[in-house]
N, C-alpha and C positions, 0 to 999 in steps of 0.2 A: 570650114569643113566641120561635120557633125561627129563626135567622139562618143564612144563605149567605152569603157574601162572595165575588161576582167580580172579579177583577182586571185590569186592562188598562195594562202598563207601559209608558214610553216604549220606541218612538218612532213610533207613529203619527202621522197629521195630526193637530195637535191642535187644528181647527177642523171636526172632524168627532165627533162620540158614536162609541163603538164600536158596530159592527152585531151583533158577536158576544154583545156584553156586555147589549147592547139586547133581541136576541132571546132570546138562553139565561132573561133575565130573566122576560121575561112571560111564558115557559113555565111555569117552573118555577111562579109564582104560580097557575097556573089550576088543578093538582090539589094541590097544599099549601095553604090559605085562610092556615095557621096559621103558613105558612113566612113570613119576611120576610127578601127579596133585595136586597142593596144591592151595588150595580153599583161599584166604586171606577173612575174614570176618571183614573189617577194620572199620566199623560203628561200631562192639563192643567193639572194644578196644578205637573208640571215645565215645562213651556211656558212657566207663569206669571211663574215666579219668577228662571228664566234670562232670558226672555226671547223673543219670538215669533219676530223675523227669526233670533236664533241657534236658537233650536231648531230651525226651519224647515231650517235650514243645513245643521243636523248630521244629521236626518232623511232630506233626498233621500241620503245615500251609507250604505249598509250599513256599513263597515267603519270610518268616524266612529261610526256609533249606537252598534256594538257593544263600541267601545272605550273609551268613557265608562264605562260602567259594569264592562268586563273589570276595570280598574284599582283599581277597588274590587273588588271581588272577590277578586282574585289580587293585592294588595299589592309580593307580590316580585316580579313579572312587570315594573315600570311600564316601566324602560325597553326593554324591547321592544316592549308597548303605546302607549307613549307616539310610536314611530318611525311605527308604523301609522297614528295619529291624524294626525299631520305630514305624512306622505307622500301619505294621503287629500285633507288638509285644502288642499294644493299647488293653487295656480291657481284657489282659490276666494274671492273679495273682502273678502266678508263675515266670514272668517274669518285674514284675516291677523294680526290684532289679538291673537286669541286666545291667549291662555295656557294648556294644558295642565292641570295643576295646581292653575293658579285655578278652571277650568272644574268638575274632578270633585269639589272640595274644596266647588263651589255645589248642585252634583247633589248629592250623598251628604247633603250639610245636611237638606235637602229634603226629600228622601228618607225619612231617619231619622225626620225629624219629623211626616211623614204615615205611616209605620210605627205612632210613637209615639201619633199621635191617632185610632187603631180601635182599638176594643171585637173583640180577637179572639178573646177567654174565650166556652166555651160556643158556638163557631159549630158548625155541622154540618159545612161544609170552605169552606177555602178555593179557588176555581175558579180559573185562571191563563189565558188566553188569548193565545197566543204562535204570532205571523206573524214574515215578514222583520224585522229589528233589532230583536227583541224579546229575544231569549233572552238575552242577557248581564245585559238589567235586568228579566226576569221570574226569573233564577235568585239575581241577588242579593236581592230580595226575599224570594223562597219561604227562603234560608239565613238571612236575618236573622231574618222569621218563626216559623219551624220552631225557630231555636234559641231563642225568648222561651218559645215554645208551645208543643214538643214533641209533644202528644198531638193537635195540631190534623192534622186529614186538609187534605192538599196534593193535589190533583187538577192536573195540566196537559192540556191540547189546543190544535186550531191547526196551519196548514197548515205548522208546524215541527216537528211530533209523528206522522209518518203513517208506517205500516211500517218499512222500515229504519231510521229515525231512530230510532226508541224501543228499537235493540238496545244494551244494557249502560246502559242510560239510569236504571235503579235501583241500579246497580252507584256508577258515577262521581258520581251527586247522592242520595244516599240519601235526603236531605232529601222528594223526590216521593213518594207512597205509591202515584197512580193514574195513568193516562194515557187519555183519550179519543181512541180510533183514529178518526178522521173525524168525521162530525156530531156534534155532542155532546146535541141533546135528550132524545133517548130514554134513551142510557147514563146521562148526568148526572141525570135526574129517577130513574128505577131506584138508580144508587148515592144518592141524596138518600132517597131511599123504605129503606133497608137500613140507613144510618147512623145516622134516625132511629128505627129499629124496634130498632135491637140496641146501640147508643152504643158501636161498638167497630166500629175497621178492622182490626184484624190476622188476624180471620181472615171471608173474605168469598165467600159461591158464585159461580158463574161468572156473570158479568154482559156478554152481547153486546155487544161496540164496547169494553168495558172491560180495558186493558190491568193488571195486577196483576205484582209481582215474581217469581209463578212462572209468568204465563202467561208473562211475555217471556225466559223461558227454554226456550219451546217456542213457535216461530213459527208454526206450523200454529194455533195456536190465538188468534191475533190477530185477528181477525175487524169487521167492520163494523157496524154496527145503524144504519139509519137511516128514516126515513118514508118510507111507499109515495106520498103525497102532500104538498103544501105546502100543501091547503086547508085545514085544523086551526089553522095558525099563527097566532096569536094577533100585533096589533101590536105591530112593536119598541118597547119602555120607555129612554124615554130622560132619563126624568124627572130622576137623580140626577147627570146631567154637568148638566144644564142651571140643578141647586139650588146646583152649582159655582158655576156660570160669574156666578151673580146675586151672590157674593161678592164676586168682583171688583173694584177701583179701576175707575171712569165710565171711564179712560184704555184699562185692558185688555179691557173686556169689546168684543163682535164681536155679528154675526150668524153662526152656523153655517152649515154644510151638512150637512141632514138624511140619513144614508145609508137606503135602502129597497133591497129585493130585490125582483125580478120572479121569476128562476129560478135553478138551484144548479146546479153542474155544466156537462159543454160537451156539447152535439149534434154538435160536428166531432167528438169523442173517444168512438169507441163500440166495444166489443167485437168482436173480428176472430178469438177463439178464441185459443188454447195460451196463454193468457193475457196475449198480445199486444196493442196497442190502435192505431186507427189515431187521427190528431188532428194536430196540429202538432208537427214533429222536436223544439223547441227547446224544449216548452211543461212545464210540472208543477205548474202551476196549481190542477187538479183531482181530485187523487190522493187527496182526502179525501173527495171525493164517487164513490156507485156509479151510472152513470147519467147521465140527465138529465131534469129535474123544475120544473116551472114552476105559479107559481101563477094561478087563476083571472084574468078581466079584470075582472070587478068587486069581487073583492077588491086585484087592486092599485091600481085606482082608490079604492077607499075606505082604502086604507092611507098615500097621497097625499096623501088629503085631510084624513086625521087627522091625520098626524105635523105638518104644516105650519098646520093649524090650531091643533092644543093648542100647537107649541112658536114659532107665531108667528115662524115664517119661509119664504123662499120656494124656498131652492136644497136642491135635492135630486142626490141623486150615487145613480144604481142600480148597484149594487155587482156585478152579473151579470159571469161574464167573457161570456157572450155572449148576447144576448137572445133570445127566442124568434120564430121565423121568422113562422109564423101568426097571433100572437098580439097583435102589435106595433104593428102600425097601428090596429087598434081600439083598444088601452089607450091608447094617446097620441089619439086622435082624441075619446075619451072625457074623457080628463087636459084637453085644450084646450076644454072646454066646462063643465070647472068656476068658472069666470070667474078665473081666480089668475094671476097674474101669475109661470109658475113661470121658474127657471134650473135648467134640467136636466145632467147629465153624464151617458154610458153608456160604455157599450163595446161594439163592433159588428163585424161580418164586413165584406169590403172588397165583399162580393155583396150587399151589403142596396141595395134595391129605391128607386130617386126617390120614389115614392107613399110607402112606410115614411118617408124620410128628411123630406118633406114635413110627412105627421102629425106628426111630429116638431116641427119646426121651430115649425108653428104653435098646438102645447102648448107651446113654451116652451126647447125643446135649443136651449144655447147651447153646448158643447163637448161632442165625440165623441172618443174613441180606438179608430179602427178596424185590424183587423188585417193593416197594411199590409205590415211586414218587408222587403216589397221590390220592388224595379224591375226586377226580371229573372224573365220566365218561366221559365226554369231554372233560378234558384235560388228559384224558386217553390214547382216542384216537390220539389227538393233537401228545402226546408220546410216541407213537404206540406201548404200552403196549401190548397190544394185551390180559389186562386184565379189570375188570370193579370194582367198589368199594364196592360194594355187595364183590366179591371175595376176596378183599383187608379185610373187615372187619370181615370178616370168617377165614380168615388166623390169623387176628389177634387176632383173640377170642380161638383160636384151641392155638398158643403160651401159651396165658394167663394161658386156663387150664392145660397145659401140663408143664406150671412153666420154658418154655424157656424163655430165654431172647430174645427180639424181638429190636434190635437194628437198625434199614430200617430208611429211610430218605425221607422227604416231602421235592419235590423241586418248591423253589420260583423262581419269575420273568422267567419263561420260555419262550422268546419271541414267542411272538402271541396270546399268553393266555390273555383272555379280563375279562370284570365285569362278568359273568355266570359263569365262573369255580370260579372265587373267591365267587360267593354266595355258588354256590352248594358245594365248600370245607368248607366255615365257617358252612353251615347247615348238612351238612355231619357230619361234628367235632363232633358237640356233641354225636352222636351216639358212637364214639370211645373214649370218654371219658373212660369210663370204664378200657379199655388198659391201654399197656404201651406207652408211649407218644411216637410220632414220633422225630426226631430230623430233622429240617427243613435246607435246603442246599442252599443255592442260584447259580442257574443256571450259568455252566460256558462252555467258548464255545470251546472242543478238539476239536484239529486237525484231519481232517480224519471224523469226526460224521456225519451223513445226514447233519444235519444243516448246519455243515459248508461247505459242498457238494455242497448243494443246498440253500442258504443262501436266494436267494427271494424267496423259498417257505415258508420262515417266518418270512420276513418281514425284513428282514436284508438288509439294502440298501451297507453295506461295511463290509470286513472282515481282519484283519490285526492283529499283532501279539500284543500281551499284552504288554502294557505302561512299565509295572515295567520290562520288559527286555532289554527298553531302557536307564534305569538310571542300571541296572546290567550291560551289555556288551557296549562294544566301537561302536558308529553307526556303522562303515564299518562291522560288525561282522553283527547287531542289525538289519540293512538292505539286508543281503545275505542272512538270514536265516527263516526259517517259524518253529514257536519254538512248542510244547505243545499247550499249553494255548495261544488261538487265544483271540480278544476283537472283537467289532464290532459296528457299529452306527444301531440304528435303532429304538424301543421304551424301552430303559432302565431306564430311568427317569420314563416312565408312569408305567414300570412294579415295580418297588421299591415300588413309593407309591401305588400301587392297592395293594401290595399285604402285607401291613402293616397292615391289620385287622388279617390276618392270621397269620402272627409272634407271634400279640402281644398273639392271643388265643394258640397257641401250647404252649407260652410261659406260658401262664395260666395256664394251661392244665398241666405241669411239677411240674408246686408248686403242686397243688390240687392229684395228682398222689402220691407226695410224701407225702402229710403232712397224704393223708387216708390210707397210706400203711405204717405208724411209728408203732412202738411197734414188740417183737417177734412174736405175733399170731397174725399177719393183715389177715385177712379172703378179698378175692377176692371185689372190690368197688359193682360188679353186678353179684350174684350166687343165686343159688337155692338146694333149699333141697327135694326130693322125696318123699312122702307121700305113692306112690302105685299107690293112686287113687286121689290124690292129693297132689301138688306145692305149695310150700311158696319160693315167692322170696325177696330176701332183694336188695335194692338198698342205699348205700352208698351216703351220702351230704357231701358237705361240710361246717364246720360250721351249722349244722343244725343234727337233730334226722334222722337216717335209715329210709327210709319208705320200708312197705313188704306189697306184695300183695299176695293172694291167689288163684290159679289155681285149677278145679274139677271138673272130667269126663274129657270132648270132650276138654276143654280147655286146661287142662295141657296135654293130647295128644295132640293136635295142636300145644302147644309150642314146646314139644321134641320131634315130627317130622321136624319141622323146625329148630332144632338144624345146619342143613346144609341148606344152601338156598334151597328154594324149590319154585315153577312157583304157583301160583292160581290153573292152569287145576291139578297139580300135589297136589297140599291139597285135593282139590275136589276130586279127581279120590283115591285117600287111605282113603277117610271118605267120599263114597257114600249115608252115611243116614244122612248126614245133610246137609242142602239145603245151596246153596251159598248166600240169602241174611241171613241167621244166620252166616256166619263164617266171611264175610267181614266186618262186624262190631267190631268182636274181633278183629280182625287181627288189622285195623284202630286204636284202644281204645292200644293195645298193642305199635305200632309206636308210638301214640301222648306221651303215658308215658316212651318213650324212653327203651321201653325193646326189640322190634323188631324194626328191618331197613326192607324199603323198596324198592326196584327201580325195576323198568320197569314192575310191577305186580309179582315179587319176592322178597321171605321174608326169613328173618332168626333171631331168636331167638339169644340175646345177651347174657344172662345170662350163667356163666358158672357152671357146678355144684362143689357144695361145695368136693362132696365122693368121684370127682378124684384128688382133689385138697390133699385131705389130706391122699393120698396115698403115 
């Protein structure tokens, strides 16, 4: 029988199967019977064997990941490597223990030794799938590989491999023969179909989406291949992490989280012509997808209920950067009627809808990451959000009550942002006190983003590839390549410090979060209880006595019609018998004691109530 071999090196989560490696798989099996694909999920057997809290460690920061395995790699490099890993490694607990040395002396063992226990004789190629902190230990792979095996066909793809990045990219790793530009279905089964007809890569016809060392010597001719639909798609195979995971010591083995996809690509990110794209300034997320493409509701429901039934667990993580607007409430309304007990994750727009959020909740989302960025409508705009912070803090009030976990991120130093979004975020803050804190990011500059498209529309006088992959890779590498993680000159220094009021308060904001949410029965910091015909709300201090205020008649209906933001003409026009200089004074008296937000002449009530909270 004819073998595939895909690969998926650390450092992804390694409590997740790959999605990549899961899908590419059961494709490939539906028109080859004769082909047989084994998925290598080789990050969890390094997981295993370092260890889960340190691999964990080394995972959340890029420039930890990559410098494991640089070091092996590049031998002579270490102690520039080595500075990289320490300077990363600074200020993080779990890592102070750590040895250098010891660490990649345990990787590389590892390593070697699951190199040395595959059958690579006779594959048709080996597949590589390569995201953030992969490339340093998908490259020492494919070299260690290529040089046992020689004649084996190296294929890579992955949102590390997408136009620019694959220029001179045959030149410096010679070791690669193919390169998958974006989706990899179609290309990857087409080159599988070619390999196996002719048992020789060197010389091969043009194959769409398939990069070759003389197309990428001709850029015009890099091109995308991917499906006009996602209905075709066969369930992700996750069969081969999970025949892992049963080897295991009782001590190491887990319950997973199953990844699933609903849709590919982003709907904010759509063709604006001259080959321009509008979408989020900061984002390049999506540069491997043409589009946006979303699969049926009763195939993702039945692809839910498969994966979690065959692989006998219940969290599920949908991998979508953004879910589909129309589509969303029925597949979760439908997901909640499978009777499963699910734990879901997504990722969501800060505009998605209570009713959406709701389905949600009661299919089973326990954690969201919405696209929050930020607390300032102008630097909203700046980030072409295409959302406002009214919406931002309605999203985030709707989590509170609904007992999701709201895990979205506040990004600092965004080049070109000045002193006005830094006020209007620090005076904004307080209003979101009440939440769950944001976790604040500092702006970094991908490859492929508007930003780094168009680098003088903000301010950017130079763009060039990030410092730390000159002390990773050999200049002649360092200098032919355009990596990830770009750097740039331009106002860094002024955005650091502008934007240290705001660190230190989200940082605030975390303690004060935590110490009023201690004990079994922490009741919400800002809720309300219904009377009928009248509101008592409590608001939470810290270090100090609750203070409660009381709402009666027109007023406690005024607040829980602005439970959702609502416009001034819009209070007005559902409470015609009360005059607007009686309701703009409440409304004012409400902002000042920080129970409603206001911007642009719309308001929305903070407080969430206590009776859905303790349902």
């Amino acid at each position: 029988m004819e073998r595939t071999i895909l690969v998926s090196t650390p450092w992804p989560l390694y409590s997740r199967p790959s999605i990549q490696l899961g899908a590419l798989k059961a494709y490939l099996e539906a028109p080859f019977p004769e082909l047989k694909v084994h998925a290598l999920h080789i990050y969890l057997q390094v997981a295993e064997s370092i260890g889960y809290e340190l691999y964990r460690a080394i995972s959340e920061r890029t420039w930890l990941a990559e410098s494991v395995y640089a070091v092996l790699l590049f031998p002579e490099r270490a102690k520039e490597i080595e500075k990289v890993f320490y300077r990363e490694a600074r200020g993080k607990p779990n890592l102070r223990k750590v040895d250098f040395k010891t660490l990649t002396s345990q990787v590389r063992d590892v390593s070697n030794c699951l190199i040395n226990g595959v059958d690579w004789e006779g594959c048709t190629l080996a597949g590589f799938s390569i995201c953030l902190c992969q490339l340093t230990s998908s490259l020492y792979f494919i070299r260690r590989i290529k040089k046992k095996f020689p004649n084996l066909a190296i294929v890579v793809g992955g949102s590390m491999f997408v136009g620019d990045s694959t220029r001179n990219l045959f030149k410096v790793f010679p070791e690669i023969d193919f390169v998958v530009n974006g989706e990899g279905e179609l290309p990857l089964s087409r080159l599988v179909r070619h390999l196996k007809d002719h048992q020789s890569h060197n010389e091969i016809p043009p194959i769409p989406g398939v990069v070759t060392r003389n197309a990428a010597r001709d850029s015009a001719s890099v091109s995308f291949c991917q499906m006009e639909t996602l209905t075709s798609l066969p369930h992700p195979d996750y069969d081969d992490y999970f025949r892992v995971l049963k080897t295991f010591a009782p001590e190491k083995t887990f319950f997973p989280t199953v990844p699933a996809e609903i849709s590919r690509g982003c709907w904010w990110r759509v063709p604006s012509g001259a080959g321009k794209h509008s979408g989020c300034a900061f984002c390049n997320l999506n540069l491997q997808w043409d589009g946006y493409r979303s699969k049926g509701v009763s195939q993702v429901v039945s692809e839910v209920d498969h994966l979690t039934t065959r692989y006998k667990t219940l969290s599920v993580a949908f991998m979508d950067n953004l879910l589909p607007v129309k589509e969303s409430e029925e597949i979760f309304a439908r997901l909640g009627k499978l009777n499963k007990d699910f734990r879901f994750f997504a990722e969501m727009r800060g505009s998605t809808p209570r009713h959406v959020l709701e389905a949600m909740q009661v299919a089973g989302m326990h954690e969201v990451q919405i696209g929050i960025e930020a607390l300032s409508t102008r630097l909203l705009k700046k980030l072409n959000k295409g959302t406002s912070t009214i919406q931002n803090l309605e999203i985030m009030k709707h989590c509170e009550e609904l007992g999701i976990a709201n895990v979205s991120n506040l990004i600092l130093n965004f080049p070109g942002s000045d002193h006005q979004d830094v006020e209007e975020t620090l005076r904004n803050l307080e209003f979101a006190l009440p939440f769950r804190p944001l976790r604040f990011v500092h702006f970094w500059l991908g490859l492929g983003s508007p930003v780094c498209r168009t680098p003088e529309a903000f301010g950017l006088t130079a763009v060039f590839n990030h410092p730390n992959y000159a002390a990773i890779f050999p200049p002649d590498i360092f200098r032919s390549m355009r990596f990830m993680i770009q750097a740039y000159r331009g106002d860094l220094g002024y955005q650091r410090k502008l934007w240290q009021p705001v660190k230190k308060k989200v940082t605030a904001w975390k303690k004060v979060y935590a110490e009023l949410h201690k004990g079994p029965s922490h009741t919400p910091i800002l809720s309300f209880r219904d009377g009928r015909d009248f509101l008592i709300i409590r608001q939470k201090r810290p270090n100090a006595e609750s203070l409660t205020h009381r709402l009666v008649g027109t007023s406690r209906a005024i607040y829980l019609y602005c439970q959702r933001h609502r416009s001034m003409k819009s209070v007005l026009a559902h409470f015609p018998g009360v005059a607007e200089d009686r309701i703009t004074p409440f409304l004012r008296m409400m902002v000042d004691k920080k129970l409603m937000f206001e911007e642009n002449g719309k308001y929305l009530s903070l407080a969430v109530p206590v009776r859905q909270m303790n349902r």
